[in-house]
C-alpha positions as CSV (number, residue, x, y, z in Angstrom):
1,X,-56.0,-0.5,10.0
2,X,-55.1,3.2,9.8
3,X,-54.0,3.2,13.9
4,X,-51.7,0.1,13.1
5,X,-50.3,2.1,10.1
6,X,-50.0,5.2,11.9
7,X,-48.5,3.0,14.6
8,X,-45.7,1.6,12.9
9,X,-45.0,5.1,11.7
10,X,-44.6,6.3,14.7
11,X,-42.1,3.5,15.5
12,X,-39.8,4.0,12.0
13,X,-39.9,7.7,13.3
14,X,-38.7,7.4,16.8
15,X,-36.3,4.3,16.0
16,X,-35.0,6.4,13.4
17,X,-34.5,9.2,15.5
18,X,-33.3,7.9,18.6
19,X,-30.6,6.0,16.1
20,X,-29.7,9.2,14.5
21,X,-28.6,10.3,18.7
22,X,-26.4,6.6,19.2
23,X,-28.8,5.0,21.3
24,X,-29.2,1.3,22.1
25,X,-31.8,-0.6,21.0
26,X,-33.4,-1.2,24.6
27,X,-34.0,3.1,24.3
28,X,-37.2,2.7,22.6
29,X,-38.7,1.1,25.8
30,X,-37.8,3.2,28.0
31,X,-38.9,6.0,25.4
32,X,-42.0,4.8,25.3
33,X,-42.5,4.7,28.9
34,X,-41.6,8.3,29.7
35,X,-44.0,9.0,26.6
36,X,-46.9,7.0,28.6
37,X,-45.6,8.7,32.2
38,X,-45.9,12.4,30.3
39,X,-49.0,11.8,28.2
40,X,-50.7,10.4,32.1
41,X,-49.6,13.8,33.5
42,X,-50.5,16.3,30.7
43,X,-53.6,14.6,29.4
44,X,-55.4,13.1,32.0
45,X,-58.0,15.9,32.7
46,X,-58.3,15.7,28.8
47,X,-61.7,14.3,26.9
48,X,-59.9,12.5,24.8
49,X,-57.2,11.0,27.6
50,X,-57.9,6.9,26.9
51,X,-57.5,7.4,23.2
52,X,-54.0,9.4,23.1
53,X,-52.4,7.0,25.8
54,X,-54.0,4.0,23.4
55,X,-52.1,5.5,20.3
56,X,-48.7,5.9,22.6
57,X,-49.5,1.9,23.8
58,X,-49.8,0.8,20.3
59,X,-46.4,1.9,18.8
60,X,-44.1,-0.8,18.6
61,X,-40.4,0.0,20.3
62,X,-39.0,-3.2,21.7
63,X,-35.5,-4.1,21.5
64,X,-36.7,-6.9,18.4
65,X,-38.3,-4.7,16.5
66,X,-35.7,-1.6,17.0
67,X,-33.4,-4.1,15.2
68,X,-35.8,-4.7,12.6
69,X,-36.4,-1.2,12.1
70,X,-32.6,-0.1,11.8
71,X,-32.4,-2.6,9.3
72,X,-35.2,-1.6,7.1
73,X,-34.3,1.8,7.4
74,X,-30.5,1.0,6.3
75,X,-32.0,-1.0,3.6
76,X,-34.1,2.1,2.3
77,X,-31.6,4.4,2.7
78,X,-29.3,2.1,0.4
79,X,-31.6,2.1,-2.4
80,X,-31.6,5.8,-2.7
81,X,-28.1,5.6,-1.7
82,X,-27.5,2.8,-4.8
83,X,-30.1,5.3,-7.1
84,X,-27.2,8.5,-6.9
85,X,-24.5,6.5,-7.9
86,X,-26.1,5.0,-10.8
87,X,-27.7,8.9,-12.0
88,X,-24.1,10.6,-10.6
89,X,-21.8,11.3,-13.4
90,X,-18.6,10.8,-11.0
91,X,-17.5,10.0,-7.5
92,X,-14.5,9.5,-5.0
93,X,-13.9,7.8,-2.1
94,X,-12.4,8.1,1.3
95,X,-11.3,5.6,3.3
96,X,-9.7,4.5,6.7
97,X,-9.6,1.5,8.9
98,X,-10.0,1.6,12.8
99,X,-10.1,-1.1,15.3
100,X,-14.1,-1.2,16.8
101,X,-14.3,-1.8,20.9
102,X,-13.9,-5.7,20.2
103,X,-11.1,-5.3,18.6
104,X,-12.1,-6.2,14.9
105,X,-10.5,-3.9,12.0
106,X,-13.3,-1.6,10.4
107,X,-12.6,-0.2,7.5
108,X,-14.9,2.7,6.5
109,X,-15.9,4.3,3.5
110,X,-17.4,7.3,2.2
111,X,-18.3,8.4,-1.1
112,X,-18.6,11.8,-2.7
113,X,-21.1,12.0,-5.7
114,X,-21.1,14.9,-8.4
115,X,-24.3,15.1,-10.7
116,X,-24.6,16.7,-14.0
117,X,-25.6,19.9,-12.1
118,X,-22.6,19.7,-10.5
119,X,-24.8,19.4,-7.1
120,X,-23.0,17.0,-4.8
121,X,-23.5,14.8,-2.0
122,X,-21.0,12.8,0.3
123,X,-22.6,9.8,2.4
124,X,-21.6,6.9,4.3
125,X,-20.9,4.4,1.9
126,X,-20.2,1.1,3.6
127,X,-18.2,0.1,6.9
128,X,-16.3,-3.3,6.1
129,X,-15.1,-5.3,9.0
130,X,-11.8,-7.3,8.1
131,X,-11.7,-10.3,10.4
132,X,-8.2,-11.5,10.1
133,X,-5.3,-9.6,9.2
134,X,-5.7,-5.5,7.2
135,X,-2.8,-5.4,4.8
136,X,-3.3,-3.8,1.4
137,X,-4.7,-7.0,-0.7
138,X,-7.3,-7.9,2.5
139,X,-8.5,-4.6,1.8
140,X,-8.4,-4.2,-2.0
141,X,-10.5,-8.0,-1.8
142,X,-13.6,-6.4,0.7
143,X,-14.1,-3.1,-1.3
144,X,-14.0,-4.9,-4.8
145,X,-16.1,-7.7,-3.0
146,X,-18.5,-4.8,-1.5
147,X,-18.7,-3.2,-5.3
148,X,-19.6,-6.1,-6.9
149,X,-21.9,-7.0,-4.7
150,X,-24.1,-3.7,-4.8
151,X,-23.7,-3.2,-8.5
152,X,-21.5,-0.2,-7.8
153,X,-20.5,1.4,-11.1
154,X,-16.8,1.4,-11.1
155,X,-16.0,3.3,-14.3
156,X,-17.5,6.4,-11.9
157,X,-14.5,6.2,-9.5
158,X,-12.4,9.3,-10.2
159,X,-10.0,9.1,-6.8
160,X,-9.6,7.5,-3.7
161,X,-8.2,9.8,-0.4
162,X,-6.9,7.4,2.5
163,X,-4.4,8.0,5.3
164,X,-0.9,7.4,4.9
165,X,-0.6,4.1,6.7
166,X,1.5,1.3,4.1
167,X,-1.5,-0.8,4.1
168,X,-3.3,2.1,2.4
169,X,-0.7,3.2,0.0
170,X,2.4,1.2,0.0
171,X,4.2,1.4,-3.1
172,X,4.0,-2.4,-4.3
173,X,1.4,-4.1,-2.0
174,X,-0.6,-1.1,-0.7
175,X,-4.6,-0.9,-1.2
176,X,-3.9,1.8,-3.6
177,X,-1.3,0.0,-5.6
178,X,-3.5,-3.0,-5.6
179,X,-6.5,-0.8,-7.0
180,X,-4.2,0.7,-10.0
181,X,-2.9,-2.6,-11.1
182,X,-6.6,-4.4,-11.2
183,X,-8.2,-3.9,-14.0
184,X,-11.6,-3.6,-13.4
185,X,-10.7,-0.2,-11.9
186,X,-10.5,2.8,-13.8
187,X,-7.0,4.9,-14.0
188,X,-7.7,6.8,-10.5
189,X,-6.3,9.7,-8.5
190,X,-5.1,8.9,-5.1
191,X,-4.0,11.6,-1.9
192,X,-3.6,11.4,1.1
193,X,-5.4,12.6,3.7
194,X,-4.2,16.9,4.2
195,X,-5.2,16.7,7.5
196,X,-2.5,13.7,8.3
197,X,-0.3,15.6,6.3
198,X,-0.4,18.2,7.8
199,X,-0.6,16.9,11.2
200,X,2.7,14.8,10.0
201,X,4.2,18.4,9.2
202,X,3.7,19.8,12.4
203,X,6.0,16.6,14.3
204,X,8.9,18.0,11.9
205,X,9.3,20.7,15.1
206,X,10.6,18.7,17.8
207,X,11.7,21.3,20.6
208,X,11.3,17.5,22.8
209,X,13.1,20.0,25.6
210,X,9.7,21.6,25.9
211,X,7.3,19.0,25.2
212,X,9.2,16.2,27.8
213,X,9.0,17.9,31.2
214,X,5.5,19.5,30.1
215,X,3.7,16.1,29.7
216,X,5.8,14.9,33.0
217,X,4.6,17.5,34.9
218,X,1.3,16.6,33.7
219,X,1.1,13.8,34.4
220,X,3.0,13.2,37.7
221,X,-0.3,15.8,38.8
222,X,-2.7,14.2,37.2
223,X,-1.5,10.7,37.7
224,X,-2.7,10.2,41.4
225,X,-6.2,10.8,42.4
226,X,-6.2,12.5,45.4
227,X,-3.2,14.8,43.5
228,X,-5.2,16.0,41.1
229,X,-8.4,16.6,43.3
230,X,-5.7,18.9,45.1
231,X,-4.2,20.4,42.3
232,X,-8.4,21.2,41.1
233,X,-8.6,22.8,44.7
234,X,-6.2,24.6,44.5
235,X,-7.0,26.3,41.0
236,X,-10.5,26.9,42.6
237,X,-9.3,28.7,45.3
238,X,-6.6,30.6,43.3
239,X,-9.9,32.0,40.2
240,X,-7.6,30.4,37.6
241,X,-8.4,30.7,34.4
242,X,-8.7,27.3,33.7
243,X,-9.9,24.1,36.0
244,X,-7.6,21.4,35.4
245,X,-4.6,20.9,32.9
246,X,-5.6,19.0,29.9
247,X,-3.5,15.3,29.3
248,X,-1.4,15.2,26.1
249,X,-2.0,12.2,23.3
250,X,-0.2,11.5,19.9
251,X,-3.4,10.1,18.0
252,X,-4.9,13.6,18.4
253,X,-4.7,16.0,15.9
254,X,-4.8,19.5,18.1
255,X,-3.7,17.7,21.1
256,X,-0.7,19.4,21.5
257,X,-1.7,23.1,20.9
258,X,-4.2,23.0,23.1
259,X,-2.3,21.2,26.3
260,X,0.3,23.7,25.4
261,X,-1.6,26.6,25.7
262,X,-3.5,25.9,29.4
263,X,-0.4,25.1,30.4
264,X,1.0,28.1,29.6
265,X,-2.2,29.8,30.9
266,X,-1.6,28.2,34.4
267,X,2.1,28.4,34.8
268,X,2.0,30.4,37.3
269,X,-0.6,28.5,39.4
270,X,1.3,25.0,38.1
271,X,4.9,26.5,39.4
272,X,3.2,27.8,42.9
273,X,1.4,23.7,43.5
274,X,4.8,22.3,42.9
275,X,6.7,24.8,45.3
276,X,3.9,23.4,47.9
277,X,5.0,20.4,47.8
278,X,8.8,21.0,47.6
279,X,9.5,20.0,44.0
280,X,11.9,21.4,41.9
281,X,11.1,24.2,39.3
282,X,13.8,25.8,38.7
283,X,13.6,24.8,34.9
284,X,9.7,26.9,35.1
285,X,11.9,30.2,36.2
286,X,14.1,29.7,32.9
287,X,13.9,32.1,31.1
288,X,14.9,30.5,27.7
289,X,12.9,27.7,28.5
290,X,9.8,29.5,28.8
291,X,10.7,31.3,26.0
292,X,11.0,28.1,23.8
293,X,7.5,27.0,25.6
294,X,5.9,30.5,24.4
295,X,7.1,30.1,20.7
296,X,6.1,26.8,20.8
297,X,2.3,27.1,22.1
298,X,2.2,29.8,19.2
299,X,3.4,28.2,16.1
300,X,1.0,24.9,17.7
301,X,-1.8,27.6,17.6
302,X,-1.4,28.6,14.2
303,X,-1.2,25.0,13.0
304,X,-4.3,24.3,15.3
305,X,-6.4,26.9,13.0
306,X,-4.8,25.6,9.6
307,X,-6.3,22.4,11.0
308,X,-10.0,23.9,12.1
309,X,-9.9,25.3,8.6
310,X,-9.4,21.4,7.1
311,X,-11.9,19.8,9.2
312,X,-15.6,19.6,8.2
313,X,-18.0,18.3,6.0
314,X,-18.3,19.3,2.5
315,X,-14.9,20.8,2.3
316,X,-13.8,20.7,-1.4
317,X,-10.7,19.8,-2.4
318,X,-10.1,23.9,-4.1
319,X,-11.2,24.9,-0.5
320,X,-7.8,22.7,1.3
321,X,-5.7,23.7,-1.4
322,X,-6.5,27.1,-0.7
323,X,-6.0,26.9,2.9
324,X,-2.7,25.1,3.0
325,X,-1.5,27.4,0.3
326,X,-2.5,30.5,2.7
327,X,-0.7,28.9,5.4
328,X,2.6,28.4,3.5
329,X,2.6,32.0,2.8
330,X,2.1,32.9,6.4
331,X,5.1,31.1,7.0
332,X,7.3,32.8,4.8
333,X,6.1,36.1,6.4
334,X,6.6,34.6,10.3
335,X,9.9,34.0,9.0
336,X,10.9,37.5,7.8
337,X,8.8,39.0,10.9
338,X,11.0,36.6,13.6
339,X,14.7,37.4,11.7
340,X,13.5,41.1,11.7
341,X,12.7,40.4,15.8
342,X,9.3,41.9,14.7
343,X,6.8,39.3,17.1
344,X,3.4,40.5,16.7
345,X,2.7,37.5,15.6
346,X,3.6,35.8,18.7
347,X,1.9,36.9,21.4
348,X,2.8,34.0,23.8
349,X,6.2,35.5,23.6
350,X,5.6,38.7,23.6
351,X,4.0,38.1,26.7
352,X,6.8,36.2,28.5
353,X,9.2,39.1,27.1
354,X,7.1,41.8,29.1
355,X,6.5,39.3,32.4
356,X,10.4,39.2,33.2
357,X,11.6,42.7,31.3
358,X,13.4,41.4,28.6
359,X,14.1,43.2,25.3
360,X,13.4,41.1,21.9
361,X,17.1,42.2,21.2
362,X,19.0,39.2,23.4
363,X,16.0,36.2,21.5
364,X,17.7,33.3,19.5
365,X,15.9,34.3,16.8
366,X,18.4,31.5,14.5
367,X,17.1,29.0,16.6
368,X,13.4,30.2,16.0
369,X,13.8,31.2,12.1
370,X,15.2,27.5,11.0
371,X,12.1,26.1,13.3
372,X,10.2,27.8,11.1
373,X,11.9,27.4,8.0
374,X,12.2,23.3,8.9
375,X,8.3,23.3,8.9
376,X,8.1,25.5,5.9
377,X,10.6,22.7,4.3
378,X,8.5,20.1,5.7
379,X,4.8,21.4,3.8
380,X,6.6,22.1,0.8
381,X,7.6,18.3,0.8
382,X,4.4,16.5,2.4
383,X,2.3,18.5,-0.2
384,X,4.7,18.3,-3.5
385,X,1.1,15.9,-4.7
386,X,-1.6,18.5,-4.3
387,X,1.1,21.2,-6.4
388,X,0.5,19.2,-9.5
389,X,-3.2,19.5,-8.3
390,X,-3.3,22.8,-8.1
391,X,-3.7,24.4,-11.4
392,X,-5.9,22.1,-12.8
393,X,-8.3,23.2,-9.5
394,X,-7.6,26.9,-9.9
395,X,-8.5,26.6,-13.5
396,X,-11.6,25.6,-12.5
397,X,-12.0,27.9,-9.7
398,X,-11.2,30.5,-12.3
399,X,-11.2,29.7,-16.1
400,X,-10.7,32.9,-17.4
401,X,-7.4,33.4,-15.7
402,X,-4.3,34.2,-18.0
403,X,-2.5,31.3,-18.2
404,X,0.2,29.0,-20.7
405,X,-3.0,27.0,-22.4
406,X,-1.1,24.4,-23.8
407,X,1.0,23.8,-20.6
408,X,-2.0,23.9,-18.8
409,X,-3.9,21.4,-20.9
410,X,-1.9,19.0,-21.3
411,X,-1.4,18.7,-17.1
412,X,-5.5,18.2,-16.9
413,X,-5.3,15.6,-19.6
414,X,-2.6,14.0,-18.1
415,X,-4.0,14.4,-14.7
416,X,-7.7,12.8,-15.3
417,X,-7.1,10.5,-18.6
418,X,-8.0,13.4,-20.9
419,X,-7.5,14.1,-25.0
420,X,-4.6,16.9,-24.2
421,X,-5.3,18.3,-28.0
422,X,-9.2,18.1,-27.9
423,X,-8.6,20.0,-24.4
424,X,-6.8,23.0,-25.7
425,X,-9.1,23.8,-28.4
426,X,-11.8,23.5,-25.8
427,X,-9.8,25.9,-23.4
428,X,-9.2,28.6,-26.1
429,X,-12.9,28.6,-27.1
430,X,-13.8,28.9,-23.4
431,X,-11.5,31.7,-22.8
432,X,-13.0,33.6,-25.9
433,X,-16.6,32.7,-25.3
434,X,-18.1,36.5,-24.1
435,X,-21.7,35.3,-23.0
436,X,-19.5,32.7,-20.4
437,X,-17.2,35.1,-19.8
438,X,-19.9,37.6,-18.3
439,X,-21.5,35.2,-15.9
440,X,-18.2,33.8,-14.8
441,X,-19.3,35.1,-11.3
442,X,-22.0,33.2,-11.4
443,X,-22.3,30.5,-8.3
444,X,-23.7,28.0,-10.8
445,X,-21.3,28.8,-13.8
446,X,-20.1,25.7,-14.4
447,X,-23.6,24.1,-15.2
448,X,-24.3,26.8,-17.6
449,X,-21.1,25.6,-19.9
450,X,-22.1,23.5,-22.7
451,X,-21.3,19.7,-21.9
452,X,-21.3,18.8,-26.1
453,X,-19.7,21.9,-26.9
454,X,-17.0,21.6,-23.9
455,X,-17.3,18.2,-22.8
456,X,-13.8,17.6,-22.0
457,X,-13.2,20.5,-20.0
458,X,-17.0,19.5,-18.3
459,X,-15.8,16.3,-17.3
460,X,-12.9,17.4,-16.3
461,X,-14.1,20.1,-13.6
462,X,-16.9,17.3,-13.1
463,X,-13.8,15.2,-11.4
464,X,-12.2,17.7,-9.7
465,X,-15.5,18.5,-7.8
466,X,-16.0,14.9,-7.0
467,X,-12.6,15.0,-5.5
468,X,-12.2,14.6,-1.3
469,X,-9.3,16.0,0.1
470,X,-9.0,14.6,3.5
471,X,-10.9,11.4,5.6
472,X,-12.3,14.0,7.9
473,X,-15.8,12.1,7.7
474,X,-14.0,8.6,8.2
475,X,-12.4,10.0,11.3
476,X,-15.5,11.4,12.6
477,X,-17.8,8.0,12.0
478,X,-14.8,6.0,14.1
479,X,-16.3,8.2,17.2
480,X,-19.7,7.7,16.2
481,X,-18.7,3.7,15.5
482,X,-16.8,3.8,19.3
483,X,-19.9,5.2,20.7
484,X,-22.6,2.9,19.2
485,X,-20.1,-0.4,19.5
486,X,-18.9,0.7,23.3
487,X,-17.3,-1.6,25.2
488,X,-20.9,-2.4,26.7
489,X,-22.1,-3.2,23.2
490,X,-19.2,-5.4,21.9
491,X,-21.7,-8.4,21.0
492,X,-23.7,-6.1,18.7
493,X,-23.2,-7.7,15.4
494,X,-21.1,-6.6,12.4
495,X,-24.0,-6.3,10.2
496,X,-26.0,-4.6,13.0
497,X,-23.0,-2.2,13.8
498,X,-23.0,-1.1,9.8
499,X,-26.9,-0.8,9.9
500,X,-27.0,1.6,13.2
501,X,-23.5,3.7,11.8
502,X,-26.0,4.0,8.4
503,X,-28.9,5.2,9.9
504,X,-27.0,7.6,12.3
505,X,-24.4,9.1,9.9
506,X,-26.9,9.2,6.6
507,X,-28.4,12.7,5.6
508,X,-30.9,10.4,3.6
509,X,-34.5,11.0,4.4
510,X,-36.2,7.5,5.0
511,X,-39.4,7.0,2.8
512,X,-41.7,5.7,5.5
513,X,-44.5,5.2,2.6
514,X,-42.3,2.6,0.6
515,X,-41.3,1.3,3.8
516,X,-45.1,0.9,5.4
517,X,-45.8,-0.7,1.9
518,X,-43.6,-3.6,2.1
519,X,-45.1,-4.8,5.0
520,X,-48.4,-5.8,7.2
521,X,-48.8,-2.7,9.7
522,X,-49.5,-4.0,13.3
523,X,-49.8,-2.4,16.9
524,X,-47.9,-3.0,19.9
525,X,-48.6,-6.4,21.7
């Protein structure tokens, strides 16, 4: 009995890891075999040989039970999944739909759970396949569907961060729209995503007389095989810096940047291929041209790192703020620095300025200051929503800042559905409170505040830290859903799709006790 147990153990553990890596559920064979083919070469001079390759022959990794496996570790990982959102005091969600490898519309969702502690976790909530069409009602009808379903508590739901597609957050028939006017949700925030925003902000540029011939050029080298083995060649035999030139898309977010600057980087090597083949570049020996392609791959650059600085897990929504508000600050100083011709900051011009021994003095720098001032325009616009955001978060970030109490109360109450006069009082006695007011450095200050004493200002920092400011993990589980639901995997099931996206994207730890348990342990036939 205890080899079967530790037998089907073994197989929760491997299945479970081998999910958590993408693979299929025909791995665990061959897993097993190069188990059996290692354990034969390491152990066969051992005493106890027979017995270790006996254990390794007992665990069970067939393609049946690997399903069954996935789907009894999804179910465990629900229930403790379904246990922090009933003991959570809040939680948001972000969400974003996708179209899997057989071309059904996924919509998935993550949640972001803030306890009393004001410990949080964000997890996979639920990926939600919508068969027919994706407007705003189809999805509003499978998340209410899903949360009635699994008991989810509603009244929790602080915000909701999507992209900015009109299905999502069209004004009268959106997701959003139809979430505020049902009434079985609570009054709820909504954003969208910073990153999309700020990806948005960074098409306000244009400069299409760059972009145009660089993605031609491209692509008339990359576009015919035994072209672009000879373009490869060719950077070999020249040490270029870089091996190939990288192919431009719109759905990426640093796309451009990046295929901008190894372009740049190979210029030279690009301009001498062409000349081989008798192709015209005069437009690569231009100089304003290449000046507009140097000021270009630097302002992409600096975007590129705004958008690093967005991306990742566990990004709090203060954290964004923060980083966008840095970057809009930056851009009032570029623009200064360019109409003063001062271009430190722009070293891909600087660069082109030295190559052909031109003085800063003859730059358009008008044409370079309104770019600059257009995008300026352009953040100041996309994020006019995360403004009225921001004080309520710095307050948070810092509540013993000098600052107009009343004004500032009544924006929180409004914000998150507070008492605006129960609020102020709360705010002066926090301000004045000396014990609080020495540990305000603390890491864990906000759990040492009084929830009776303070409890609106506690619920409301509890909302703000629920709060996700971008669909950075839904973005990230469409890669992991493309990989698992490949184009060589397009029968795989919807419900076995959401149970291997679970297990792989979960940080839950599966409790193989409770799961060995439930059922009759038996060894490998």
């Amino acid at each position: 009995m205890k080899k079967a147990i530790a037998a089907t153990e073994a197989s929760f553990v491997i299945t479970h890891h081998l999910i958590k890596h993408k693979a299929t559920f025909l791995d665990g064979e061959i897993v097993k075999e190069a188990m059996l083919l290692m354990a034969h070469s390491l152990f066969k001079d051992f005493k106890y040989s027979p017995e270790i390759m006996s254990g390794i022959s007992d665990v069970q990794l067939g393609s049946n039970t690997m399903v069954r496996r996935v789907s009894a570790l999804s179910v465990n990982m629900i229930e403790q999944l379904e246990r922090d959102l009933k003991t959570c005091k809040y939680f948001s969600l972000q969400c974003d739909e996708s179209v899997d490898a057989s071309d059904i519309a996924q919509l998935v969702i993550f949640v972001r759970m803030v306890f009393e502690d004001f410990t949080y976790k964000e997890e996979f909530l639920t990926l939600l396949p919508l068969k027919t069409t994706s407007r705003g009602s189809d999805i509003h009808n499978e998340v209410k569907n899903y949360f009635v379903k699994q008991n989810v508590p509603l009244k929790k739901l602080v915000g909701i961060t999507t992209d900015c597609a009109p299905a999502m957050i069209g004004r009268h028939s959106g997701f959003i729209a139809n979430c505020k006017t049902d009434p079985d949700f609570p009054p709820l925030l909504n954003y969208d995503c910073i990153i999309n925003q700020q990806a948005i902000c960074a098409k306000v540029m244009g400069f299409d007389h760059v972009m145009t011939p660089v993605v031609k050029i491209i692509n008339s080298i990359r576009a015919k095989a035994k072209q672009h083995r000879t373009f490869k060649l060719f950077l070999e035999e020249l040490s270029a810096e870089y091996g190939d030139l990288l192919l431009h898309t719109q759905i990426r977010w640093l796309s451009r940047g990046r295929i901008l600057r190894r372009y740049l980087s190979l210029l030279p090597e690009v301009k001498a291929f062409m000349e081989s083949r008798n192709e015209d570049t005069r437009q690569l020996s231009n100089t304003d041209w290449l000046l507009d392609l140097a000021f270009l791959t630097d302002v992409t650059e600096k975007l590129n790192l705004l958008n690093y600085e967005l991306q990742g897990k566990n990004k709090t929504i203060a954290n964004m703020i923060s980083s966008v508000k840095t970057f809009k600050t930056k851009l009032n100083l570029f623009i200064q620095h360019v109409q003063k011709r001062k271009l430190q900051h722009f070293h891909s011009v600087l660069q082109i300025l030295s190559e052909n021994n031109i003085e800063a003095q003859i730059l358009d720098i008008q044409k370079y200051s309104n770019l600059l001032v257009r995008l300026n325009q352009e953040f100041s616009d996309r994020f006019s929503d995360f403004e009225q955001l921001e004080p309520c978060v710095m307050f948070t970030s810092n509540p013993f800042m000098e600052v107009d109490v009343s004004d500032l109360s009544e924006k929180i109450s409004v914000l998150l559905n507070l008492d605006s006069d129960t609020m102020e009082m709360e705010m002066f006695s926090l301000q004045n409170d000396i014990e609080l007011k020495s540990r305000q450095s603390d890491i864990n200050f906000w759990s040492l505040v009084d929830a009776e004493k303070f409890k609106n200002i506690h619920t409301a920092a509890l909302k703000l830290f629920s709060l996700f400011g971008s669909t950075y993990l839904c973005e990230s589980a469409f890669s992991d859903m493309n990989f698992i639901k490949s184009t060589f995997r397009k029968r795989l099931t919807d419900e076995h799709s959401n149970d291997s996206i679970r297990v792989a994207l979960s940080s839950y730890t599966p409790d193989y006790k409770a799961l060995l348990d439930t059922m009759q342990c038996q060894v490998s036939h």
